[in-house]
ZALO-139015 format. One record per residue (C-alpha): residue number from 1; residue in three letters; x, y, z. Coordinates in steps of 0.1 Angstrom, whole numbers, always signed. Example, Ala and Ser with C-alpha at 12.3 -4.5 7.8 and 13.67 -1.06 7.14 Angstrom:
<rs>
<1, "ALA", <+123, -45, +78>>
<2, "SER", <+137, -11, +71>>
</rs>
This chain:
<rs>
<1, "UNK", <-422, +1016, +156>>
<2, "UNK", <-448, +1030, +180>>
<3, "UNK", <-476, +1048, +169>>
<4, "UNK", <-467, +1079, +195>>
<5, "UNK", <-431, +1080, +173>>
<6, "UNK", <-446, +1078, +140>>
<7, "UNK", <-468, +1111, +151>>
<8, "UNK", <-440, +1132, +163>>
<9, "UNK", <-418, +1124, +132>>
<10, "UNK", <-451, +1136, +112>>
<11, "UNK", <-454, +1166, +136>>
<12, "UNK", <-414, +1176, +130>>
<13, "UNK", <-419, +1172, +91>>
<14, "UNK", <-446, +1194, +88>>
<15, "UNK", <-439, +1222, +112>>
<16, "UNK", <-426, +1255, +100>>
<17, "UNK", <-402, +1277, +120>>
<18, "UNK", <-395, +1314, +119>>
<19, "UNK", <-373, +1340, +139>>
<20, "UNK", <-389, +1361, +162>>
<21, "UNK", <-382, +1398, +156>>
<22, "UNK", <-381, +1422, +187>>
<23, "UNK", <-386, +1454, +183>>
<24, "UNK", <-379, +1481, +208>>
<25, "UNK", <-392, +1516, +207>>
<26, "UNK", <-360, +1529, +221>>
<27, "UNK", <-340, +1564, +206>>
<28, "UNK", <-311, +1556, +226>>
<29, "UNK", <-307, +1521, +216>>
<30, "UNK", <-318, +1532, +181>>
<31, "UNK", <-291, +1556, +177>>
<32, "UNK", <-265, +1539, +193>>
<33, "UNK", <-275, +1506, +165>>
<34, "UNK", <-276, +1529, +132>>
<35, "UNK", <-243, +1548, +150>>
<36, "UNK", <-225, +1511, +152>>
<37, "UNK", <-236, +1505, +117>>
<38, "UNK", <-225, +1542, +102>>
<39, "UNK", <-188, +1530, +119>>
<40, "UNK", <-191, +1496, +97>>
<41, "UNK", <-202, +1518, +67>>
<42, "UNK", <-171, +1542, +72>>
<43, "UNK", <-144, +1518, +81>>
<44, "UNK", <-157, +1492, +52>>
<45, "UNK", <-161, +1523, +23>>
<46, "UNK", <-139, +1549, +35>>
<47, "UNK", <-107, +1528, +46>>
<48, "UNK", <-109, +1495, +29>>
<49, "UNK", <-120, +1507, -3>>
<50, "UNK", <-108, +1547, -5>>
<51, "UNK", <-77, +1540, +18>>
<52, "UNK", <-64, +1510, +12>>
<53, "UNK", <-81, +1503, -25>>
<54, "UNK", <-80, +1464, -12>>
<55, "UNK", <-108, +1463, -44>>
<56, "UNK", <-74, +1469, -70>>
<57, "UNK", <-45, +1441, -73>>
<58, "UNK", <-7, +1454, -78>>
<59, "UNK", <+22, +1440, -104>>
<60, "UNK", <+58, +1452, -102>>
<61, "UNK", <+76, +1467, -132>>
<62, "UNK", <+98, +1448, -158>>
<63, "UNK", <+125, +1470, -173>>
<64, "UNK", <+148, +1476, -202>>
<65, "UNK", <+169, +1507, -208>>
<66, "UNK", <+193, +1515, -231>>
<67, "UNK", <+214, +1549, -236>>
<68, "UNK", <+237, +1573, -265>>
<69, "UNK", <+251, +1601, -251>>
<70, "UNK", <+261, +1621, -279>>
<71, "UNK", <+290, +1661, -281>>
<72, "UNK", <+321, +1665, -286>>
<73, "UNK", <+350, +1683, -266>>
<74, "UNK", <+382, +1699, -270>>
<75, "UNK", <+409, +1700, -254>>
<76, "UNK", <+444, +1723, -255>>
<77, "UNK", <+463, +1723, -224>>
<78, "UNK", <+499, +1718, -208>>
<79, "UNK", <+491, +1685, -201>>
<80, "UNK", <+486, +1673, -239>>
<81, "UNK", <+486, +1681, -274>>
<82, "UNK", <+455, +1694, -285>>
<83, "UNK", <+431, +1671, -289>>
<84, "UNK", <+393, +1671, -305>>
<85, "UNK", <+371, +1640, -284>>
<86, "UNK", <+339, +1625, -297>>
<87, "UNK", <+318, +1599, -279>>
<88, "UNK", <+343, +1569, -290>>
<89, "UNK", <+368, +1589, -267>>
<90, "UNK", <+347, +1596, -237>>
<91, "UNK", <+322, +1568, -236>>
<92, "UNK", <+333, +1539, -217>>
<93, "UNK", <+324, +1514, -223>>
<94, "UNK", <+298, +1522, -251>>
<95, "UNK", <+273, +1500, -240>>
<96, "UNK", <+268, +1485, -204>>
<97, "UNK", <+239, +1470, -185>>
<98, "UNK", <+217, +1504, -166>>
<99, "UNK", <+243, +1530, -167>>
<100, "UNK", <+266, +1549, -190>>
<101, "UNK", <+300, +1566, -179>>
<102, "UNK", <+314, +1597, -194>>
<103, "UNK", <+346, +1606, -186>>
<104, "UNK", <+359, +1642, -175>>
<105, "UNK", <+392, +1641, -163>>
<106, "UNK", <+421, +1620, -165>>
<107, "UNK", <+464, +1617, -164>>
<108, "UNK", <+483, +1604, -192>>
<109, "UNK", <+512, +1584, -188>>
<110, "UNK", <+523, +1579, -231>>
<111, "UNK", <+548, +1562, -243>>
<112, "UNK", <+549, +1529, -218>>
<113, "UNK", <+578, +1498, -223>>
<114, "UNK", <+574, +1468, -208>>
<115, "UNK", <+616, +1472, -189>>
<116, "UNK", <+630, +1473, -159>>
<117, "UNK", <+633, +1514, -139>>
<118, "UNK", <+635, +1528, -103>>
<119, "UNK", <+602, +1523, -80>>
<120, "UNK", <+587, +1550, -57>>
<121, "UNK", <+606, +1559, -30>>
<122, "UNK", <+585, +1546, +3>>
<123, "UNK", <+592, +1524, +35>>
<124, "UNK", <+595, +1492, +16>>
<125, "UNK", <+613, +1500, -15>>
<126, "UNK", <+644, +1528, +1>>
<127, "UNK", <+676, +1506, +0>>
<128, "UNK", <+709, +1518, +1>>
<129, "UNK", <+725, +1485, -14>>
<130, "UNK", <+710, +1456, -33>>
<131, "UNK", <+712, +1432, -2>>
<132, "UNK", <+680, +1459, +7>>
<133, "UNK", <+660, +1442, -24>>
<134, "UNK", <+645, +1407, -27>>
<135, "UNK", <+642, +1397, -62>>
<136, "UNK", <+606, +1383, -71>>
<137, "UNK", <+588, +1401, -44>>
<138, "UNK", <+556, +1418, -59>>
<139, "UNK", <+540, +1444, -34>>
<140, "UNK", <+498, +1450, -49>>
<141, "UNK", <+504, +1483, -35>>
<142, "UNK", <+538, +1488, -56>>
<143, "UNK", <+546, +1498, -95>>
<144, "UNK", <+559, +1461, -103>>
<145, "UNK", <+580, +1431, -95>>
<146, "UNK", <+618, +1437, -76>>
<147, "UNK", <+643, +1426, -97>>
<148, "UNK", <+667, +1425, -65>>
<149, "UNK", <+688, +1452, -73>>
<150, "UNK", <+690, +1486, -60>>
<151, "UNK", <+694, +1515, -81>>
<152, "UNK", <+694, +1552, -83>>
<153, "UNK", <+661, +1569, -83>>
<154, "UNK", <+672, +1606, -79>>
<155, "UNK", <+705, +1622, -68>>
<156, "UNK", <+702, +1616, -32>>
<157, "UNK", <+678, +1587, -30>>
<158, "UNK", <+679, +1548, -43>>
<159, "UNK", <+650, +1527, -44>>
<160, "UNK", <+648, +1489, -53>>
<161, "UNK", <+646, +1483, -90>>
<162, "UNK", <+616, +1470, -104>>
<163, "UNK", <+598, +1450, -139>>
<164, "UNK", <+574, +1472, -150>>
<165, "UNK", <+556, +1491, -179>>
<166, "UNK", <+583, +1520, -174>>
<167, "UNK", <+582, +1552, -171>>
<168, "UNK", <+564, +1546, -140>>
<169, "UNK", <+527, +1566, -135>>
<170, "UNK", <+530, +1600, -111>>
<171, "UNK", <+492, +1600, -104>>
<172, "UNK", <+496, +1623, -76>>
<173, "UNK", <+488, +1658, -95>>
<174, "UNK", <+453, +1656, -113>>
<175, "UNK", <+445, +1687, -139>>
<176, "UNK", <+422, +1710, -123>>
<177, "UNK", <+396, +1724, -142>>
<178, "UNK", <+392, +1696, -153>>
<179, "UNK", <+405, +1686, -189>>
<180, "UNK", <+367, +1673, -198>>
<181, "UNK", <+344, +1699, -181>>
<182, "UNK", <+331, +1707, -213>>
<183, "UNK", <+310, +1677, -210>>
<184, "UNK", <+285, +1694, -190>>
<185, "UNK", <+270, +1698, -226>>
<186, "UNK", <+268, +1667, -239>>
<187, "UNK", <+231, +1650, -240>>
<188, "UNK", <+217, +1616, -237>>
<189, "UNK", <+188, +1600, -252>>
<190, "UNK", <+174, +1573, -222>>
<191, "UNK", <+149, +1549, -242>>
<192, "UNK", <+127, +1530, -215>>
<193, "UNK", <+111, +1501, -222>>
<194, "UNK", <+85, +1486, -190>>
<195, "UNK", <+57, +1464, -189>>
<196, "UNK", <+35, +1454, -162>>
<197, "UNK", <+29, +1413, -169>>
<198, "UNK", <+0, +1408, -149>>
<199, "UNK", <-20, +1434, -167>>
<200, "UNK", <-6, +1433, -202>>
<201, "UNK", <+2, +1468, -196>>
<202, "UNK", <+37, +1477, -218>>
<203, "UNK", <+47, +1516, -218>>
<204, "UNK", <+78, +1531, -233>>
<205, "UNK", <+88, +1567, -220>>
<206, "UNK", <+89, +1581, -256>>
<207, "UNK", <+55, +1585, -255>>
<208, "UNK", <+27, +1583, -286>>
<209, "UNK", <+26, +1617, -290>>
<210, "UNK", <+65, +1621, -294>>
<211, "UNK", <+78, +1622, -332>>
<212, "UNK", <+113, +1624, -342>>
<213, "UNK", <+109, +1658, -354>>
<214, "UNK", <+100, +1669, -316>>
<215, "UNK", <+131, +1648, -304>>
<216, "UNK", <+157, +1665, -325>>
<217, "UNK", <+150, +1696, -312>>
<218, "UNK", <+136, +1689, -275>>
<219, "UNK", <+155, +1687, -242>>
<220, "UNK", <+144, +1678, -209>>
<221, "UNK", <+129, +1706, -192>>
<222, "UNK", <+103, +1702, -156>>
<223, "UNK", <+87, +1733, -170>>
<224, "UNK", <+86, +1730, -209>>
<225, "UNK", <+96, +1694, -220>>
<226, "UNK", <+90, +1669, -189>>
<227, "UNK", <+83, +1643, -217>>
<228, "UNK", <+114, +1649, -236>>
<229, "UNK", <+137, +1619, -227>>
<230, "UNK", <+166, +1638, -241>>
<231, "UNK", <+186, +1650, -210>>
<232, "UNK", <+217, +1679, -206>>
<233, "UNK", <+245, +1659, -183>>
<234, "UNK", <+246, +1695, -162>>
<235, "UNK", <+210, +1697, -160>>
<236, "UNK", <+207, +1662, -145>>
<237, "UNK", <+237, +1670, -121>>
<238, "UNK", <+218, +1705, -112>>
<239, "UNK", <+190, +1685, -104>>
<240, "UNK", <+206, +1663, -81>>
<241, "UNK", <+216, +1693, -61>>
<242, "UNK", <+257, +1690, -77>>
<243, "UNK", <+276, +1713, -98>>
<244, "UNK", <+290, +1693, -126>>
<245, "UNK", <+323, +1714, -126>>
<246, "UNK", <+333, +1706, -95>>
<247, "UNK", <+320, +1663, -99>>
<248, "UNK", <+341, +1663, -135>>
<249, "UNK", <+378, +1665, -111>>
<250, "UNK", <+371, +1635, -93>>
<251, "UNK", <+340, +1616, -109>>
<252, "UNK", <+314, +1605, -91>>
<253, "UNK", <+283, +1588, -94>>
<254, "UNK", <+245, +1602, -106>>
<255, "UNK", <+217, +1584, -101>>
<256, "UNK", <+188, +1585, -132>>
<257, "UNK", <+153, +1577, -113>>
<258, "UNK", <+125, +1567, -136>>
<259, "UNK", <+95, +1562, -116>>
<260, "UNK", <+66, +1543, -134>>
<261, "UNK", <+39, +1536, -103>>
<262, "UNK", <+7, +1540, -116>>
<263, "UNK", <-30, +1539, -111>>
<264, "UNK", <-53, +1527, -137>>
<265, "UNK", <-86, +1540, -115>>
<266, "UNK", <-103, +1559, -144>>
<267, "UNK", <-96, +1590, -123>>
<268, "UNK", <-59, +1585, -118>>
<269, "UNK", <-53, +1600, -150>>
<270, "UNK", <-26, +1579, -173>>
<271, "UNK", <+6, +1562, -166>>
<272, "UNK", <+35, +1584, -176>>
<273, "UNK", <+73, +1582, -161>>
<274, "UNK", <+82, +1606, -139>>
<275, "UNK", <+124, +1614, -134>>
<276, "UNK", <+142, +1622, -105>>
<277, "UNK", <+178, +1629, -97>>
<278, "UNK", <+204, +1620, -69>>
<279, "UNK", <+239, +1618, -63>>
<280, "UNK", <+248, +1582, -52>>
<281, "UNK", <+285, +1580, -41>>
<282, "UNK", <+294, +1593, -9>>
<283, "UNK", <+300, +1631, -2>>
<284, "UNK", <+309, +1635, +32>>
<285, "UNK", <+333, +1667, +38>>
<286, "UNK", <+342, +1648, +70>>
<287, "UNK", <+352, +1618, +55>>
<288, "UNK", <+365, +1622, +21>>
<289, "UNK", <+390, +1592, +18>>
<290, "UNK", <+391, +1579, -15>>
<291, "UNK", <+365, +1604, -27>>
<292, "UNK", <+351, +1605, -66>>
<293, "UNK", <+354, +1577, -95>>
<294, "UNK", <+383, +1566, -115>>
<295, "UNK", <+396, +1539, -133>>
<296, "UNK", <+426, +1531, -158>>
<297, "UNK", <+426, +1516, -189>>
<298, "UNK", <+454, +1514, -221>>
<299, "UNK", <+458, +1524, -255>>
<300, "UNK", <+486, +1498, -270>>
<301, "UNK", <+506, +1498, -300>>
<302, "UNK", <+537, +1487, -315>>
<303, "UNK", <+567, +1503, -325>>
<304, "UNK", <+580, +1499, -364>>
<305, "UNK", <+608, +1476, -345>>
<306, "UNK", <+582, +1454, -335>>
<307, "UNK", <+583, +1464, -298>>
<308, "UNK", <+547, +1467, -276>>
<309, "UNK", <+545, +1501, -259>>
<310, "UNK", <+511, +1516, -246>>
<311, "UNK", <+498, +1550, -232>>
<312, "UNK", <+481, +1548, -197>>
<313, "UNK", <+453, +1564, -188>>
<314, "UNK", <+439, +1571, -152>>
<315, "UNK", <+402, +1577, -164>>
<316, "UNK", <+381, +1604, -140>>
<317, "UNK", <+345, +1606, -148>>
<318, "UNK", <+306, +1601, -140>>
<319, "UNK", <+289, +1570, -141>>
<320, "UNK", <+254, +1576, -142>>
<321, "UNK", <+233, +1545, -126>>
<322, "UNK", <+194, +1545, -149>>
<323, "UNK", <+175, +1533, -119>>
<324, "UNK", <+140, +1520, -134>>
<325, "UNK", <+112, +1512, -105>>
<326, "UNK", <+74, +1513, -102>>
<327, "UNK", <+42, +1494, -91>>
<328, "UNK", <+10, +1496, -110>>
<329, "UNK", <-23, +1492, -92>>
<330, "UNK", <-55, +1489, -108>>
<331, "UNK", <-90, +1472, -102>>
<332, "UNK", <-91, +1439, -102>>
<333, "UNK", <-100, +1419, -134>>
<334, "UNK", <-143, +1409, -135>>
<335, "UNK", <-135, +1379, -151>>
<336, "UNK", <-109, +1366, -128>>
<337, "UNK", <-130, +1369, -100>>
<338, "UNK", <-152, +1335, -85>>
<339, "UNK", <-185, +1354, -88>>
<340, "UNK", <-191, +1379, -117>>
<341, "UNK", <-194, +1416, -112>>
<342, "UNK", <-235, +1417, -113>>
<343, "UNK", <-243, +1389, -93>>
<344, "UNK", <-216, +1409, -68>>
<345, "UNK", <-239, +1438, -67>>
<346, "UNK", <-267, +1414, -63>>
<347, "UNK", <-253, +1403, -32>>
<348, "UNK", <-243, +1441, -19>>
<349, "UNK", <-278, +1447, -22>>
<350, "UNK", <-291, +1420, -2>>
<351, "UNK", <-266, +1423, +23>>
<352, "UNK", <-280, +1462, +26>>
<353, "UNK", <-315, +1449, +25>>
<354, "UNK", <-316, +1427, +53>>
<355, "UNK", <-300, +1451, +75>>
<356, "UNK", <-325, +1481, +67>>
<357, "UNK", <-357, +1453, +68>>
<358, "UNK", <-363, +1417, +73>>
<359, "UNK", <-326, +1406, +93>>
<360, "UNK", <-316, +1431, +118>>
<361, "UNK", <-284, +1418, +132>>
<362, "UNK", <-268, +1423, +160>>
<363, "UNK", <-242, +1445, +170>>
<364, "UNK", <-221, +1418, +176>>
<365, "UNK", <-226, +1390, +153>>
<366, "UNK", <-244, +1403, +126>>
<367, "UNK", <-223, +1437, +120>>
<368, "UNK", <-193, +1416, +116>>
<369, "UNK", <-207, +1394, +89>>
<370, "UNK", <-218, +1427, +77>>
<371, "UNK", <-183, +1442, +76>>
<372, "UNK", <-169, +1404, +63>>
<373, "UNK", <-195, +1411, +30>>
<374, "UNK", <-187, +1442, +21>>
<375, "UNK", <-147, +1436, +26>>
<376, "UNK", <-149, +1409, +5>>
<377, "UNK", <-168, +1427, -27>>
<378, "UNK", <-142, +1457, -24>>
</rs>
């Protein structure tokens, strides 16, 4: 190695470099500089942090809800023998998975045999001789299965004979009031069980400060009791915009909101549920086919010869869907975080200093490293 080389590797190792700061005594490009960096400033703090809190972290709810409705009802009218009707009666079934029905109205067909009678009178079961019937044929949309025979149904009319539980259900008139309206009274107690697994956070919408004393004599109420959990079946149908009255002839279906987004900023206040009502099913005065809720369900027993007979039942009613939803936001955890909390302030600091003293960037470059510090600490 030459001795010209070993001087210019000396010469590199022992200089010292520094940038060269320009200053420029200009108020027009002075102002238009601390203007840019006011915009950083706002867009970093006002929208990143205050608009869209990118400095919290969110978890979506996990929910459990179970339900009692508890009155009683009773009923005297042409269509049955008077009848007193507790939550056994009404309740069906007692437990199920979000929801609860109660039913209002219903047709009664008693005294059922499995045997052979007359089907409705309609396109495909009018015969005039038995040649008209085929036995075995089961229509879905018939009473039962043609035994091939063709029979009297009234005077002037014959219909196919058909195996069936006889006498045959006449659905077509339904009891209006309806026979359960008095169910409009009837309460239910919604327990609400959420937690929020990324935070630990668990939260039940009895709340600490509710006793049992308070919830035997509370109800919900927007005004007095909007922590009562405890809710009036026509006060949640009035709240969904719906007279129950007129819902308990053809059922329908309620929907029980329970909204549990929160924010855990220390100014947020706590995280409470808050309850909303809707009507779900379709009510469309323009197209009303198939309208309401029903479904049937039998009551069997047996004869003291021995033989099975049941009572029908055509069940109208209110199923009321407990819809549970929420997402809780709060500030995201020191100790998860790469860098701790201090030595993140450490770092805000700096990134303020330089641009006040020593470093002042540019507009382009060093504003957007600028903005990419402070985004990343909120």
């Amino acid at each position: 190695m030459s001795k010209s080389s070993e001087n210019s590797c000396v010469q590199c190792f022992l200089h010292y470099e520094t940038s060269k700061t320009l200053v420029i005594p200009s108020k027009s490009i002075g102002c238009v500089f601390r203007f840019a960096q006011f915009l950083v400033l706002f867009y970093v703090i006002g929208y990143v942090c205050v608009v869209r809190k990118a400095y919290q972290e969110t978890d979506s709810v996990i929910s459990s809800v179970t339900s009692k409705v508890k009155g009683f009802a009773y009923t005297n009218t042409s269509y049955m023998e008077p009848r007193f009707w507790d939550v056994a009666d009404y309740v069906m079934p007692p437990q199920s998975h979000d929801s609860f029905f109660v039913m209002t109205n219903m047709i009664i067909t008693p005294k059922q045999f499995q045997s052979r009678c007359p089907e409705f009178p309609g396109p495909s079961t009018t015969c005039t001789e038995d040649c008209d019937c085929f036995a075995g044929h089961n229509d879905p949309r018939g009473s039962g299965i043609q035994t091939g025979l063709c029979v009297n149904y009234s005077a002037n009319v014959k219909t196919c004979q058909v195996l069936s539980w006889c006498p045959l259900e006449i659905d077509t008139v339904l009891p209006e009031p309806a026979l359960l309206a008095a169910a409009e009274d009837f309460t239910v107690l919604i327990k609400n069980s959420i937690t929020y697994p990324k935070f630990s956070f668990h939260g039940r919408n009895i709340l600490p400060h509710v006793n049992s004393s308070y919830l035997k004599t509370c109800e919900f109420n927007r005004t007095t009791d909007p922590d009562c959990p405890i809710f009036r079946l026509k006060d949640i149908a009035l709240e969904a915009g719906e007279d129950f009255r007129d819902m308990a002839v053809k059922g329908g279906i309620l929907g029980i909101l329970i909204d549990w987004s929160c924010d855990l900023d220390w100014w947020a206040g706590r995280c409470y549920p808050k309850y909303s009502f809707r009507r779900l099913d379709n009510k469309n005065p323009f197209n009303n086919v198939a309208p309401g809720y029903n479904f049937r369900f039998a009551k069997y027993y047996l004869t003291p010869d021995g033989l099975e007979t049941r009572t029908l039942i055509k069940a109208f009613g209110i199923r009321f869907d407990i819809i549970v939803f929420g997402t809780k936001v709060a500030p995201k955890n020191p100790e998860g975080e790469k860098e701790p909390k201090k030595k993140q302030q450490q770092q805000l600091s700096s990134v303020l200093a330089n641009n006040r003293g020593g470093r002042q960037p540019s507009i382009v470059k060093g504003d957007t490293v600028f903005v990419e510090e402070l985004a990343s600490l909120c």
